[in-house]
C-alpha positions as CSV (number, residue, x, y, z in Angstrom):
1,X,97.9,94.2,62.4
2,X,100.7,96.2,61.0
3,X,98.0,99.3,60.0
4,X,97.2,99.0,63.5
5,X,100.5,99.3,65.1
6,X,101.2,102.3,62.7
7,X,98.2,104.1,63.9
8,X,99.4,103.7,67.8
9,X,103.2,104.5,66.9
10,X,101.7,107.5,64.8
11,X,99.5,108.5,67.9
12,X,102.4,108.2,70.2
13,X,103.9,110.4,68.0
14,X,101.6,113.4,67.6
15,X,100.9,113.0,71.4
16,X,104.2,112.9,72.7
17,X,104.7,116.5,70.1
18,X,101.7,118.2,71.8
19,X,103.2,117.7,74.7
20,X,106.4,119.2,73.9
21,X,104.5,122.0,72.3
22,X,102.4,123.0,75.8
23,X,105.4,123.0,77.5
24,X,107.3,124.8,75.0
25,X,104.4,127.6,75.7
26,X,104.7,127.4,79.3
27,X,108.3,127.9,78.8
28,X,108.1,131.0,76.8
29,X,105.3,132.3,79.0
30,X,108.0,131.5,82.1
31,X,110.4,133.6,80.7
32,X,108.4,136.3,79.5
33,X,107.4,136.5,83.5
34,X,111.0,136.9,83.6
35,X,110.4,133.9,86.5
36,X,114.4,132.5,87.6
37,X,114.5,129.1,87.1
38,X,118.3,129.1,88.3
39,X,118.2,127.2,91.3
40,X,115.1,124.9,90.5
41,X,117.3,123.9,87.2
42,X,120.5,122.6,88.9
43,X,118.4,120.7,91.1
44,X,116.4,119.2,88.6
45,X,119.6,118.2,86.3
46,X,121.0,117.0,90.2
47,X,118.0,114.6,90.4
48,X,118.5,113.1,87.3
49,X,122.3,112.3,88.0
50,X,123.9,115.5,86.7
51,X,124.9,117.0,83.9
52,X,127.0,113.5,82.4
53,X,123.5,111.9,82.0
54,X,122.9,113.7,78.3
55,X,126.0,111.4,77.3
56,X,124.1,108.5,78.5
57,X,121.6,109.4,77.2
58,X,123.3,109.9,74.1
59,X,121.5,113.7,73.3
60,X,122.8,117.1,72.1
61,X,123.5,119.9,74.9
62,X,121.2,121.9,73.6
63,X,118.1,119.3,73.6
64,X,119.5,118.2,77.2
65,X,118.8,121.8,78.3
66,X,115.8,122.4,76.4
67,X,114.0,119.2,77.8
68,X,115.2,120.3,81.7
69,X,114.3,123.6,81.1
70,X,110.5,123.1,79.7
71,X,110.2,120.7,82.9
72,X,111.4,123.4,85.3
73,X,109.7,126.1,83.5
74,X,106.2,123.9,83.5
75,X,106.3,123.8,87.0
76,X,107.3,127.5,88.3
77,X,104.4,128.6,85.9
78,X,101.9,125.9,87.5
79,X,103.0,127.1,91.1
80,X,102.8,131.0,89.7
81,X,99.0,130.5,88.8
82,X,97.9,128.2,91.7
83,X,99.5,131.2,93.9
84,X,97.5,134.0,91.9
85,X,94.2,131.9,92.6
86,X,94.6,131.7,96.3
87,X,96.1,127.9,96.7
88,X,97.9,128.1,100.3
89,X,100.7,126.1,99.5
90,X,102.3,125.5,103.2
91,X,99.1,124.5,104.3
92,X,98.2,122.1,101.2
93,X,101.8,120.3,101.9
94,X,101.3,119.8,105.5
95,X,98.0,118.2,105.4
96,X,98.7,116.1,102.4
97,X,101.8,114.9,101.7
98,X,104.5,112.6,104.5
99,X,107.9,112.0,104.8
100,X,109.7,109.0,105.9
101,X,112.5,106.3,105.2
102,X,112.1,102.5,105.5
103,X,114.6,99.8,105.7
104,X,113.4,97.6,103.0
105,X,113.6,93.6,102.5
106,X,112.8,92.1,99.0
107,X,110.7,88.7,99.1
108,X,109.7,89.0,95.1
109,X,110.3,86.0,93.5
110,X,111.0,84.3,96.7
111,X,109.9,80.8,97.5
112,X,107.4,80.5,101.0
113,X,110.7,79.4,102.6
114,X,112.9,81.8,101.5
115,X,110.0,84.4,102.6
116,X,110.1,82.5,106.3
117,X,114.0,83.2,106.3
118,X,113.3,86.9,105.4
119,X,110.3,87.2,107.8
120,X,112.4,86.0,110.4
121,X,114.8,88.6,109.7
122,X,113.0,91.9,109.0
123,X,111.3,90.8,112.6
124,X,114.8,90.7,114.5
125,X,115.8,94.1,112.8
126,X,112.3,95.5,113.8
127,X,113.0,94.4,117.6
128,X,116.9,96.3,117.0
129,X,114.7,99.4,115.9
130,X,112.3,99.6,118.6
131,X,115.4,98.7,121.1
132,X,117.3,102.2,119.9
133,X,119.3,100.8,117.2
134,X,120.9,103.0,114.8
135,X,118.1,103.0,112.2
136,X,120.3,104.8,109.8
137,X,123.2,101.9,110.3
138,X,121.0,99.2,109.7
139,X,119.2,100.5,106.5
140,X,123.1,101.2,105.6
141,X,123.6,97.3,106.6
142,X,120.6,95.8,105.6
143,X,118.2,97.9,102.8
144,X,117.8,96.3,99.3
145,X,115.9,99.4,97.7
146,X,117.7,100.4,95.1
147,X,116.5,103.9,95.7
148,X,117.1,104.8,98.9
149,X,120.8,106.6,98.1
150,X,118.8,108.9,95.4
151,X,116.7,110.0,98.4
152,X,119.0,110.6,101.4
153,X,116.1,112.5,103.3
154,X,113.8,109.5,102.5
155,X,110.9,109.7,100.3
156,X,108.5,112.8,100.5
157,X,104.8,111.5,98.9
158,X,101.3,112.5,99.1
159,X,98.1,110.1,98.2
160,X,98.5,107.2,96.0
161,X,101.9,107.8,95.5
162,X,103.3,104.7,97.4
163,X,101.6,101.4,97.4
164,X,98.6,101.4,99.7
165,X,100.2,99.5,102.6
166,X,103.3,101.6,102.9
167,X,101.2,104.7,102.7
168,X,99.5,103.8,105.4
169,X,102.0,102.0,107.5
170,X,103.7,105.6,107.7
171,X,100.6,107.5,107.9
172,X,99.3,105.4,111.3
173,X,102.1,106.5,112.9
174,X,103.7,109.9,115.0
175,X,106.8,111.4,113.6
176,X,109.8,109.3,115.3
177,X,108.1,106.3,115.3
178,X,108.3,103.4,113.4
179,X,106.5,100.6,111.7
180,X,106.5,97.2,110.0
181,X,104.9,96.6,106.8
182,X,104.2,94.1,103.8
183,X,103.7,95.2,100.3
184,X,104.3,93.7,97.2
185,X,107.9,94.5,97.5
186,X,108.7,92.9,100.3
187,X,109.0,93.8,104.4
188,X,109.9,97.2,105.1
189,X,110.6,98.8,108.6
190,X,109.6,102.6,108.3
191,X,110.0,105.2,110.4
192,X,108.4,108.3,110.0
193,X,110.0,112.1,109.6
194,X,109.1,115.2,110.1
195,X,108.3,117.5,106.9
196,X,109.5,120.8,109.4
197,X,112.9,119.6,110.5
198,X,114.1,122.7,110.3
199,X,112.6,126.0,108.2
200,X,115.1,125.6,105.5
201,X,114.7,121.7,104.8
202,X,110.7,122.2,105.2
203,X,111.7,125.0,102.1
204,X,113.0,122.5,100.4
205,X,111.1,120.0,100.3
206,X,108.3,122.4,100.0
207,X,109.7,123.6,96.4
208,X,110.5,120.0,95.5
209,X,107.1,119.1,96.2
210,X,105.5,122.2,94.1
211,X,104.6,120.8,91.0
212,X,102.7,117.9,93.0
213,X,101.0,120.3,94.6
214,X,100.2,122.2,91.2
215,X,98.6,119.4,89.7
216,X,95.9,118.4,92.4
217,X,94.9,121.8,93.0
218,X,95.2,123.6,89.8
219,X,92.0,123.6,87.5
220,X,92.7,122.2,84.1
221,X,90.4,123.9,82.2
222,X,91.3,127.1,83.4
223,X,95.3,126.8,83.5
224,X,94.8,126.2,79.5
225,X,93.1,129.3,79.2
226,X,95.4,130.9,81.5
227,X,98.8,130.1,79.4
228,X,96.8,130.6,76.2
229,X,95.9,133.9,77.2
230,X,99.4,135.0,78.3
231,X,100.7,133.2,75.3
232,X,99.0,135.7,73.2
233,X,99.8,138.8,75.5
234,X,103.4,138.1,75.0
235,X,103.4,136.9,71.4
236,X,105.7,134.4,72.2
237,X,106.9,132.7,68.9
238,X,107.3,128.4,69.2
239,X,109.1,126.9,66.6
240,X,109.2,122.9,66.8
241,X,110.9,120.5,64.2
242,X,111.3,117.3,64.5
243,X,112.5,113.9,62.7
244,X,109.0,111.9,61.7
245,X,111.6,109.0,60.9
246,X,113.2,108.2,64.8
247,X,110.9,111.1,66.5
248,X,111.8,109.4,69.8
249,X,115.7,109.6,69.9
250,X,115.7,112.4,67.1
251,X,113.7,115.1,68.4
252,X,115.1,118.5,67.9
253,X,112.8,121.1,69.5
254,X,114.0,125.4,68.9
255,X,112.0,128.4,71.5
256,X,112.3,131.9,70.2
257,X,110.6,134.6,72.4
């Protein structure tokens, strides 16, 4: 048994370098594009709770920004290539991905009467809703997902991303409207949003939404070939050291171009 859990922790390990490695490439192939990463960075390092999160997390500056920077640098390369073989982004986002925000109640780990109780309650909210309540005041009020004040223009998703139910609980309705629901989670009153608000927000969430959008269109076999052969081009040097003894906490990873 203890060979065994050796081999997996020596897997993890070799798995979770490659990893760092390929987007270590992408990285250097990003920069060699001269791509600017500037404004896709701070949002990144905003989504994660800004820049006091390396102290939680109890890493260096420089690994901090090294591991944000091969994210962001992944993804501006991904959207560069899906772009160069003809992938309409707009269009792709539009048809395949919603937006919405949901009031939710929790009934896990509830007993059947304690579900009643909620029941009883998500149904009186629902009946505020559809009477013109202030949706926003009551999921304010009311909401138990711990989420919701991480994503302040509610969630943006495409296929699979959501549990089945609330998927399409927001996709079987018109933008404005809302809807009741039951997952796993609990009851959730959803309503709905428009991806165009306006043509800046639809930007945004556009740009948020590009790696996503990467990643079901992009062919695999041919974005490897496409960063190894830029890789080459621009003789981009990788340097990656590592502690084998705590590779998890310890990792120390160096670019050069």
């Amino acid at each position: 048994m203890q060979q065994t859990g050796g081999t997996d922790v020596e897997a993890a390990r070799q798995q979770a370098i490659a990893q760092i490695e390929n987007m270590s490439k992408l990285m250097a192939i990003g920069k060699a594009m001269n791509l600017d990463v500037t404004g896709e960075y701070e949002k990144y390092v905003a989504q994660l709770g800004g820049a006091d999160i390396k102290s939680q997390l109890g890493i260096s500056d420089d690994l901090f920004n090294f591991l944000c920077y091969t994210d962001v640098y992944s993804a501006k390369v991904q959207s560069v290539f899906a772009e160069e073989q003809g992938v309409n982004f707009e269009e792709y986002f539009k048809n395949n991905f919603w937006r919405a925000k949901h009031l939710l109640l929790m009934t896990q780990d509830k007993t059947d009467e304690e579900k009643a109780e909620i029941k009883a309650k998500i149904d009186g909210l629902y009946e505020q809703v559809k009477n013109g309540a202030d949706f926003d005041a009551l999921i304010k009020e009311h909401n138990e997902d711990p989420g919701v004040d991480s994503n302040p223009d509610g969630h943006i998703f495409t296929t699979q991303e959501m549990v089945p139910e609330f998927e399409d609980g927001v996709k079987n309705i018109k933008v404005g409207e809302f809807n009741l629901v039951e997952t796993s989670y609990g009851y959730h009153i959803v309503q709905r949003l428009a991806l165009d608000e306006t043509p800046e927000k639809f930007e945004e969430f556009l740009k948020q939404s590009n790696s996503k959008i990467s990643n079901a269109v992009i062919d695999a076999a041919e974005f490897e070939k496409y960063v190894e052969d830029r890789f080459k081009v621009n003789k981009a040097l990788i340097n990656v050291k590592y502690d084998s003894n705590n590779y998890i906490n310890n990792l120390q990873y160096y670019v050069y171009i």
